[in-house]
BALOBA-1460 file (C-alpha; in Angstrom, 3 decimals):
// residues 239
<rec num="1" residu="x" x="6.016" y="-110.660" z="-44.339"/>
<rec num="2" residu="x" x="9.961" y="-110.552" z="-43.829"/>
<rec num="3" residu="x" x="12.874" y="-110.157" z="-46.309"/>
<rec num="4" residu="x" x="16.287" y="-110.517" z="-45.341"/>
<rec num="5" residu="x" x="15.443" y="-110.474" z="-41.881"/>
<rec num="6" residu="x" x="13.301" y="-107.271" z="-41.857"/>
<rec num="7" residu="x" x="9.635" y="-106.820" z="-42.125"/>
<rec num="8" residu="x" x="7.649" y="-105.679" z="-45.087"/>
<rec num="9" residu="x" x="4.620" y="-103.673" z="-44.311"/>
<rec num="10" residu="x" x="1.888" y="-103.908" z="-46.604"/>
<rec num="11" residu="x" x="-0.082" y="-100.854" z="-45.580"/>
<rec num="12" residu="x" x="-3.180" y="-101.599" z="-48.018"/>
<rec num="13" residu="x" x="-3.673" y="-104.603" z="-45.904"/>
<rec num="14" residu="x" x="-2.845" y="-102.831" z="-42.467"/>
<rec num="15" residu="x" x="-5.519" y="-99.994" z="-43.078"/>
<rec num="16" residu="x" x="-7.769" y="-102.438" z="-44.039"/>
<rec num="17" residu="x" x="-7.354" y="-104.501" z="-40.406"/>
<rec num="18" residu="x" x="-7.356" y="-100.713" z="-38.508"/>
<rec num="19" residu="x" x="-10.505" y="-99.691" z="-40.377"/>
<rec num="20" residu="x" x="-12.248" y="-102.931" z="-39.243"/>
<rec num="21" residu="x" x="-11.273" y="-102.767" z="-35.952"/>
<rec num="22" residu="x" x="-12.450" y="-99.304" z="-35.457"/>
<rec num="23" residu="x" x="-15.760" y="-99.636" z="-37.081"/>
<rec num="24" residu="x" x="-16.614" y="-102.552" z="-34.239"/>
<rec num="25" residu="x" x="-15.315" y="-100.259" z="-31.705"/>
<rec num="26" residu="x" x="-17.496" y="-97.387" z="-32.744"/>
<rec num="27" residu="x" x="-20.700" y="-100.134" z="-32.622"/>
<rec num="28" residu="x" x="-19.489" y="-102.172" z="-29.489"/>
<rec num="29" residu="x" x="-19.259" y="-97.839" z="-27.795"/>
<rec num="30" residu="x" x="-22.368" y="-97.347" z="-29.198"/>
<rec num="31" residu="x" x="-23.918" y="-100.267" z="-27.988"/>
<rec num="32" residu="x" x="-22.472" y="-100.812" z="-24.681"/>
<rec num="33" residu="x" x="-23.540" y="-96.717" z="-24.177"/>
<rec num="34" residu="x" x="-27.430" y="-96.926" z="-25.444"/>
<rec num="35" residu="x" x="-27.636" y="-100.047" z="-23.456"/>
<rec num="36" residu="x" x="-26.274" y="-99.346" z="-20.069"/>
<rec num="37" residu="x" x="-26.565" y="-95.422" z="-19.669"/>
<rec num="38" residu="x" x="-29.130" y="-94.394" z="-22.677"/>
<rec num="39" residu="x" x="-26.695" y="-91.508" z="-22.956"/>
<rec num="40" residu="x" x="-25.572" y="-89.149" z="-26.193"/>
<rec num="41" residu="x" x="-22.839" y="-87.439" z="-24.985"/>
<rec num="42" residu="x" x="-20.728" y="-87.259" z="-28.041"/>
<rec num="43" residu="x" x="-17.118" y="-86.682" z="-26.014"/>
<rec num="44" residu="x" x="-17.805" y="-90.400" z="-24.017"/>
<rec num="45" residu="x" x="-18.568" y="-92.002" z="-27.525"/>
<rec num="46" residu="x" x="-15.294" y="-90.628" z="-28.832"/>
<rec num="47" residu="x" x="-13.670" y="-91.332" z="-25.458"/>
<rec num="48" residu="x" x="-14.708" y="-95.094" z="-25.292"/>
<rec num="49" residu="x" x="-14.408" y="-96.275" z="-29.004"/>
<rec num="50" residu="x" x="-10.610" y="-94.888" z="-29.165"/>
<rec num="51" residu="x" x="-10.170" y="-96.459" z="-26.306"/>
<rec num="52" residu="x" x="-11.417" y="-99.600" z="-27.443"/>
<rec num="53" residu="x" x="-10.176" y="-99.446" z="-30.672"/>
<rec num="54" residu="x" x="-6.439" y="-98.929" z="-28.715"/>
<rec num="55" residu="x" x="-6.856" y="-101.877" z="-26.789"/>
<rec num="56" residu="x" x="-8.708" y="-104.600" z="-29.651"/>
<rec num="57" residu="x" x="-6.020" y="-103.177" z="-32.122"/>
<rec num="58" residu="x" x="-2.930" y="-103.908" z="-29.183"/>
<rec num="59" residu="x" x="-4.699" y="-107.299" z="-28.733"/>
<rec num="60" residu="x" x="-4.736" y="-108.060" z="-32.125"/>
<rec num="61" residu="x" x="-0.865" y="-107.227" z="-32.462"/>
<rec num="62" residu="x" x="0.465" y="-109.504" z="-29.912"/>
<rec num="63" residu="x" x="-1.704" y="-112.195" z="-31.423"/>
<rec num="64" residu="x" x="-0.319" y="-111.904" z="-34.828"/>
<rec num="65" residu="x" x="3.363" y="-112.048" z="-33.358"/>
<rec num="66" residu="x" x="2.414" y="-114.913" z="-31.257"/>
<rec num="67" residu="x" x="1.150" y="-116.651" z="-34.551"/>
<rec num="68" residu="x" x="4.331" y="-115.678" z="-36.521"/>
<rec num="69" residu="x" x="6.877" y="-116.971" z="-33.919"/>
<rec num="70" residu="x" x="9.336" y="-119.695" z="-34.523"/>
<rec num="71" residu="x" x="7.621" y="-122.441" z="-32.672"/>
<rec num="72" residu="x" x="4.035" y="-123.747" z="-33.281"/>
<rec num="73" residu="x" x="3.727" y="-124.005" z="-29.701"/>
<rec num="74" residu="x" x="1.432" y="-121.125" z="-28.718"/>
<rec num="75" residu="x" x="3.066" y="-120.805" z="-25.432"/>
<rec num="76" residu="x" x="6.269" y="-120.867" z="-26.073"/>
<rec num="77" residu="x" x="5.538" y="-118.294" z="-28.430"/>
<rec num="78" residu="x" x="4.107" y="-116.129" z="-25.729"/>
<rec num="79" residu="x" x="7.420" y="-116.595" z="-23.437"/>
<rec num="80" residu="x" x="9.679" y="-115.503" z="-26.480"/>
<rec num="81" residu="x" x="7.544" y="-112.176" z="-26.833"/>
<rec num="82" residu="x" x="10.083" y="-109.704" z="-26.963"/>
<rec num="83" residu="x" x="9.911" y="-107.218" z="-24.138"/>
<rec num="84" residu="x" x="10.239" y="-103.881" z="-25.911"/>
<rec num="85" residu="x" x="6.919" y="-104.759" z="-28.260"/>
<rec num="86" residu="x" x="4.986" y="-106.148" z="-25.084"/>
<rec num="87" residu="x" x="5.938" y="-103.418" z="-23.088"/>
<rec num="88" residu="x" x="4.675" y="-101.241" z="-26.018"/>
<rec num="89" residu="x" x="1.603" y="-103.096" z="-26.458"/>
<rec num="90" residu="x" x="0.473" y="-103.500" z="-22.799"/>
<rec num="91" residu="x" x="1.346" y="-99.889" z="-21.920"/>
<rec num="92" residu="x" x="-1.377" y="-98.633" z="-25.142"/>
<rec num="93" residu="x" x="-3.867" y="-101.695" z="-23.519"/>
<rec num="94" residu="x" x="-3.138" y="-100.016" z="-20.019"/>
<rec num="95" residu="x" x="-4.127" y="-96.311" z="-21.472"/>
<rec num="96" residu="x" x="-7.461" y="-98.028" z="-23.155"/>
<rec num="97" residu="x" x="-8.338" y="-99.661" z="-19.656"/>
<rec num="98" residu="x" x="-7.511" y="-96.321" z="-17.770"/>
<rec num="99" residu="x" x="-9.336" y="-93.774" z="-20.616"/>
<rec num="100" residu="x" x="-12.268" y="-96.672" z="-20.370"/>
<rec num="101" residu="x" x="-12.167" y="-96.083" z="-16.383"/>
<rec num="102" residu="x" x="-11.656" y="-92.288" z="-16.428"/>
<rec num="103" residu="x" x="-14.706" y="-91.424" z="-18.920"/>
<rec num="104" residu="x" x="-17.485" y="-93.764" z="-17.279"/>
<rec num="105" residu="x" x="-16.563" y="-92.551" z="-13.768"/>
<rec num="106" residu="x" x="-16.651" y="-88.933" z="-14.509"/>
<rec num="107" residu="x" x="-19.434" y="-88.746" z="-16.491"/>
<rec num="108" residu="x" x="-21.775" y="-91.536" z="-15.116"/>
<rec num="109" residu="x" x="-21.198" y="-91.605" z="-11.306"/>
<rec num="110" residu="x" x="-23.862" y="-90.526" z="-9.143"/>
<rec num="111" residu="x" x="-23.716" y="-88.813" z="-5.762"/>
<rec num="112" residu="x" x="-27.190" y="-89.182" z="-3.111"/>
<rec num="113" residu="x" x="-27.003" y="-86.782" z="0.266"/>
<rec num="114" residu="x" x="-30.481" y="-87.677" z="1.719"/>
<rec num="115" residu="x" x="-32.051" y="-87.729" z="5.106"/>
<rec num="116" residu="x" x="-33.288" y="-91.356" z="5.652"/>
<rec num="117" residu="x" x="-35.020" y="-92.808" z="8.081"/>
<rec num="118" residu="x" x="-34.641" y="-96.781" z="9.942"/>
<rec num="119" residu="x" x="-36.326" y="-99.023" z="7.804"/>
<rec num="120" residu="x" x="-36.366" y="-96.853" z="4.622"/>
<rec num="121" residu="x" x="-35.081" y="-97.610" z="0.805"/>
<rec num="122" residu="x" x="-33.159" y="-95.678" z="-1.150"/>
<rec num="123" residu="x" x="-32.144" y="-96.899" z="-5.088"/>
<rec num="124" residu="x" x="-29.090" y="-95.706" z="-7.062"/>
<rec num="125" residu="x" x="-28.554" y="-97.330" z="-10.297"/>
<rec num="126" residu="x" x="-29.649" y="-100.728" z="-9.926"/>
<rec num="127" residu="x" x="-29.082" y="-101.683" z="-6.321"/>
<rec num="128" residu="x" x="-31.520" y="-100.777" z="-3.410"/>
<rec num="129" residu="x" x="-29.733" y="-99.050" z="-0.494"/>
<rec num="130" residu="x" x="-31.786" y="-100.435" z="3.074"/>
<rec num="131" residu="x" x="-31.311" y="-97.887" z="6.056"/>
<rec num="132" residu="x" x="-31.598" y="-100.600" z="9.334"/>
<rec num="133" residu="x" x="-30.430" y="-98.988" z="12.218"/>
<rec num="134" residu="x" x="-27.645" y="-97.247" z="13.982"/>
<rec num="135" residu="x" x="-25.928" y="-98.715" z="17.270"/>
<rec num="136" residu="x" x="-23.410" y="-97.345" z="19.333"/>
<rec num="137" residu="x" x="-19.736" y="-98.560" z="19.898"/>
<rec num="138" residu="x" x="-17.050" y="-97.013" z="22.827"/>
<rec num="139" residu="x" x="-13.618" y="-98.295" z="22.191"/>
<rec num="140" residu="x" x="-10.511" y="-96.804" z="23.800"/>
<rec num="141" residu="x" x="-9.525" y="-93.995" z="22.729"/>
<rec num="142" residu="x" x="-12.946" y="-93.276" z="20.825"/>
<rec num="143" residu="x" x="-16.537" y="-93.478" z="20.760"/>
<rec num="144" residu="x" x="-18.816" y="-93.849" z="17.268"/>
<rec num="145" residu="x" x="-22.091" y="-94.267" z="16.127"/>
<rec num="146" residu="x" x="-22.204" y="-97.297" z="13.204"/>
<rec num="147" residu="x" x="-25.115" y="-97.278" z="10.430"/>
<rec num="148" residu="x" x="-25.786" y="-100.375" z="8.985"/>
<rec num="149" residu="x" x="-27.299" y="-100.499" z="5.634"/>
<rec num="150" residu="x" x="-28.097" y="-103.572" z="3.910"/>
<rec num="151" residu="x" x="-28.011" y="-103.220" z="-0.240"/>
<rec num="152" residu="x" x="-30.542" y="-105.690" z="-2.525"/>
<rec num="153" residu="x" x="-30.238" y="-105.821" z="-6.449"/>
<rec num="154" residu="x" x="-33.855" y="-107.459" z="-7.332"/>
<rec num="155" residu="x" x="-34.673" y="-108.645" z="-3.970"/>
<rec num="156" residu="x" x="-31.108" y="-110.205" z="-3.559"/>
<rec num="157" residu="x" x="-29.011" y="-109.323" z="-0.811"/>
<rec num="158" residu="x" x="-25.820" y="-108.513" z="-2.148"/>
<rec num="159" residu="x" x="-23.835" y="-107.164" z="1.053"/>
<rec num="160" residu="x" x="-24.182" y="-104.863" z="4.123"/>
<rec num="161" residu="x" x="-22.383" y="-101.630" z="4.892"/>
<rec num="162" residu="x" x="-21.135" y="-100.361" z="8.327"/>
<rec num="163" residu="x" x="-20.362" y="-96.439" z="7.825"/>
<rec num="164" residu="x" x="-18.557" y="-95.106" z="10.699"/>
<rec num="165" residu="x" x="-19.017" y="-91.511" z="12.738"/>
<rec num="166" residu="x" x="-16.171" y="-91.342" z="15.586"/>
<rec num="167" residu="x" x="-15.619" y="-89.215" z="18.382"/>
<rec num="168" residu="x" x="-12.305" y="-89.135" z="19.662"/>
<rec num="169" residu="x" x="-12.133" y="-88.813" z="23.450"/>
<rec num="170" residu="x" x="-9.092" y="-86.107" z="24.050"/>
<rec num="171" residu="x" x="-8.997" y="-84.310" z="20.175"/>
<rec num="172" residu="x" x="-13.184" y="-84.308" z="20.320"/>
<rec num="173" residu="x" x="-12.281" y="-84.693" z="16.825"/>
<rec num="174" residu="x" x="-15.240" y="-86.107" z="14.355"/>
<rec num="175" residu="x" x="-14.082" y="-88.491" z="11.720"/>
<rec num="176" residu="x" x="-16.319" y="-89.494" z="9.361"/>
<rec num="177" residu="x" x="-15.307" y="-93.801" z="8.076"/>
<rec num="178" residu="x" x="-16.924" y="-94.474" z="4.981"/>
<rec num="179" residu="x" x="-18.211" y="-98.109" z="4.083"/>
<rec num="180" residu="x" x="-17.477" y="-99.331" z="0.447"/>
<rec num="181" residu="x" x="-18.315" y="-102.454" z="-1.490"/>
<rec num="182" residu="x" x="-16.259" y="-103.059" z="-4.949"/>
<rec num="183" residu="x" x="-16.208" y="-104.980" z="-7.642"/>
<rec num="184" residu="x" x="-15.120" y="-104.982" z="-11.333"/>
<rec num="185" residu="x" x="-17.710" y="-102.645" z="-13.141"/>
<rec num="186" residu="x" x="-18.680" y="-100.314" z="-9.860"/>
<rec num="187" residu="x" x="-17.747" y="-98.665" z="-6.082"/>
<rec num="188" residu="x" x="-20.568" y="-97.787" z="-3.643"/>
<rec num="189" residu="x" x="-19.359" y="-95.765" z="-0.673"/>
<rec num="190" residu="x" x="-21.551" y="-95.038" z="1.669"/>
<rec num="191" residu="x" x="-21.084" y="-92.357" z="4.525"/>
<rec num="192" residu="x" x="-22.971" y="-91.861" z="7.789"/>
<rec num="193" residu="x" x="-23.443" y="-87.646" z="8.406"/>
<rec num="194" residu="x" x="-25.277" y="-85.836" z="11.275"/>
<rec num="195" residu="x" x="-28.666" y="-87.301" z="13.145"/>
<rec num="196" residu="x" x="-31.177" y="-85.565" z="11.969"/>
<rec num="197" residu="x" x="-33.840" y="-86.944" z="14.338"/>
<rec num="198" residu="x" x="-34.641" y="-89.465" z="16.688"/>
<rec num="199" residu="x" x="-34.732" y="-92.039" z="13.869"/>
<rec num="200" residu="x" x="-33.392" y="-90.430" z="10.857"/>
<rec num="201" residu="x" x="-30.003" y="-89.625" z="9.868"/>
<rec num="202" residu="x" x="-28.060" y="-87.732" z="6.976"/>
<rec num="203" residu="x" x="-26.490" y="-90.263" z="4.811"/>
<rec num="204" residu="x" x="-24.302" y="-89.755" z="1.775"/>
<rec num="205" residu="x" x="-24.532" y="-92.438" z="-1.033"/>
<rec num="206" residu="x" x="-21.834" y="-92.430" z="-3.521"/>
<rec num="207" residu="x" x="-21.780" y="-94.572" z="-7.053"/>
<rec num="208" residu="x" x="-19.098" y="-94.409" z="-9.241"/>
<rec num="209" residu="x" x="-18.971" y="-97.279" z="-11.883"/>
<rec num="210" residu="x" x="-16.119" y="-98.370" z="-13.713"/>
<rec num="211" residu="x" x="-13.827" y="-96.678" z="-11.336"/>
<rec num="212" residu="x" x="-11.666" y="-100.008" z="-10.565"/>
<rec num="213" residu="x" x="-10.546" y="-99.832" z="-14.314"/>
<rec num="214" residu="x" x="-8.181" y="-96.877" z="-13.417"/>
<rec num="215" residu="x" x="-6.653" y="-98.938" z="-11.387"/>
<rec num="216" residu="x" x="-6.431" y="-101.667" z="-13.987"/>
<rec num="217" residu="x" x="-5.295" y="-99.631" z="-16.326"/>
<rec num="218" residu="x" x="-2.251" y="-97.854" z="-14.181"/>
<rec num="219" residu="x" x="-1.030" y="-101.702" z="-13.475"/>
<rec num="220" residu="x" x="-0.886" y="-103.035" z="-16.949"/>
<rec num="221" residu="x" x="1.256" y="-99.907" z="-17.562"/>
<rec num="222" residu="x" x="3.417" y="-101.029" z="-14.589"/>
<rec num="223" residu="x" x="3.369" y="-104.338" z="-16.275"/>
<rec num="224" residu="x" x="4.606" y="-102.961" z="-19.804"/>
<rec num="225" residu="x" x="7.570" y="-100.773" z="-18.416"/>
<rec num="226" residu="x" x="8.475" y="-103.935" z="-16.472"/>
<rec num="227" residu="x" x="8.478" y="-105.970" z="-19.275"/>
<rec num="228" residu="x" x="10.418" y="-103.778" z="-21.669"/>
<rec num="229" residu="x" x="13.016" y="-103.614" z="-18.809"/>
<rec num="230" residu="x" x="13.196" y="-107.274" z="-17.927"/>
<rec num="231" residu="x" x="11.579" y="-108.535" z="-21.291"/>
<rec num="232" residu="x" x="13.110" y="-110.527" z="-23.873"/>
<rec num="233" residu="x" x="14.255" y="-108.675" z="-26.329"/>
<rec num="234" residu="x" x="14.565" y="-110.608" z="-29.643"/>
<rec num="235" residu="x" x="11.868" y="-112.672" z="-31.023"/>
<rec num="236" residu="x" x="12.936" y="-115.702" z="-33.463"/>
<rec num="237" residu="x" x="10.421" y="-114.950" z="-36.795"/>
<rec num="238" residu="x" x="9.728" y="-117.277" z="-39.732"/>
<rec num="239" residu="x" x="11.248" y="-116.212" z="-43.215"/>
C-alpha cells in the first residue's frame, strides 16, 4: 500500500507472510534432510531452513514488486525492477544458495582412500565406482600412468574417469591429475596414488555434494552488486 508516494507497511500482515514462509522452510529442511541423508544434526537443520527461508522470502519480494509495477505486462515489469532492491534481493538469494552449498558439502561429503584392484567395485553414495585398468602414456616432456574407472548409478553408465600420475622427465617430479565429473547436486574426483601390486593400485575417491552451489551462490552475488550499479533505479508503482 502507498500514500503520497511512499509505502505503508502493514507489519500484522508482513509477519504473517514471514511466519509462513519459514514454517515451509523448516518442513521442506526437514524433509529434504530425512530423505536424502537420514541425518539429525541440529546446526545443518538450522543452516538449511534460514537459508531457505532467505531465499523463498527474497523470491517472494521481487514477485510482489513485479505484481505492483505500473504496467500489467509481467515483463516489462521485470525490466523496470529497480537496481538497488534487485541487487538487494539477489545478493540475500546468493547467500541462501552459498550457506545451502557450504553446509551440505561440509557436513555430507565423503572421502574413500582404498587399494583396488582391475575389475573391482567400489560404491560411494549412490554411484558405483568400476576400477578397469591402468595403461601407460610417454609424451614429451613427461611420462604417466592413466586409471580408467568407469562409474554406474543402477546399472547405468553414467561416465568414465581418467586420473592421471605423471613423471616429469628432467624435475622427476610426481604430479598427481585428478579426474572429476560435475553436475548440479554433486563433484566426484577421483585420484590415481601409488601401485600397490601387480594389479592393484591406491585410489582416492572423493564425493562432495552440493558443492557447485557455492559457486552459484558467489555469482548471483556478482549479479546483485552489478545490478545495483548498473540497475534501474526507480520503479513506477500504482497509487
Amino acid at each position: 500500500m502507498f500514500l503520497n508516494g511512499k509505502e505503508i507497511i502493514n507489519y500484522k500482515y508482513l509477519t504473517k507472510k514471514l511466519s509462513i514462509i519459514l514454517f515451509y522452510s523448516i518442513i521442506i529442511s526437514y524433509i529434504f534432510l530425512n530423505i536424502f541423508y537420514q541425518t539429525d544434526i541440529f546446526v545443518v537443520f538450522i543452516a538449511l531452513s534460514l537459508a531457505i527461508f532467505t531465499i523463498f522470502s527474497s523470491i517472494m519480494k521481487i514477485l510482489q514488486i513485479i505484481k505492483n509495477g505500473e504496467s500489467t505486462n509481467i515483463i516489462k515489469n521485470i525490466f523496470l525492477l529497480p537496481g538497488s532492491i534487485l541487487s538487494n534481493l539477489l545478493s540475500h538469494i546468493g547467500i541462501g544458495v552459498l550457506i545451502i552449498g557450504i553446509t551440505i558439502s561440509n557436513y555430507y561429503s565423503i572421502q574413500k582412500e582404498v587399494v583396488m584392484k582391475k575389475n573391482t567395485e567400489i560404491t560411494i553414495k549412490d554411484t558405483t565406482i568400476r576400477f578397469v585398468n591402468v595403461k601407460s602414456k610417454i609424451e614429451n616432456n613427461y611420462s604417466s600412468q592413466v586409471g580408467i574407472f568407469d562409474a554406474f548409478s543402477e546399472n547405468n553408465y553414467l561416465v568414465s574417469f581418467f586420473p592421471e600420475k605423471r613423471t616429469y622427465n628432467i624435475q622427476k617430479n610426481v604430479m598427481t591429475e585428478a579426474a572429476i565429473s560435475s553436475n548440479p547436486l554433486r563433484d566426484i574426483y577421483i585420484a590415481l596414488g601409488d601401485k600397490f601390486s601387480d594389479d592393484s593400485w591406491v585410489v582416492r575417491i572423493y564425493y562432495k555434494p552440493f558443492i557447485q552451489f557455492i559457486w552459484y551462490g558467489a555469482l548471483l552475488m556478482i549479479l546483485g552488486g552489478i545490478f545495483g550499479i548498473f540497475g534501474k533505479e526507480k520503479f513506477p508503482r500504482k497509487t
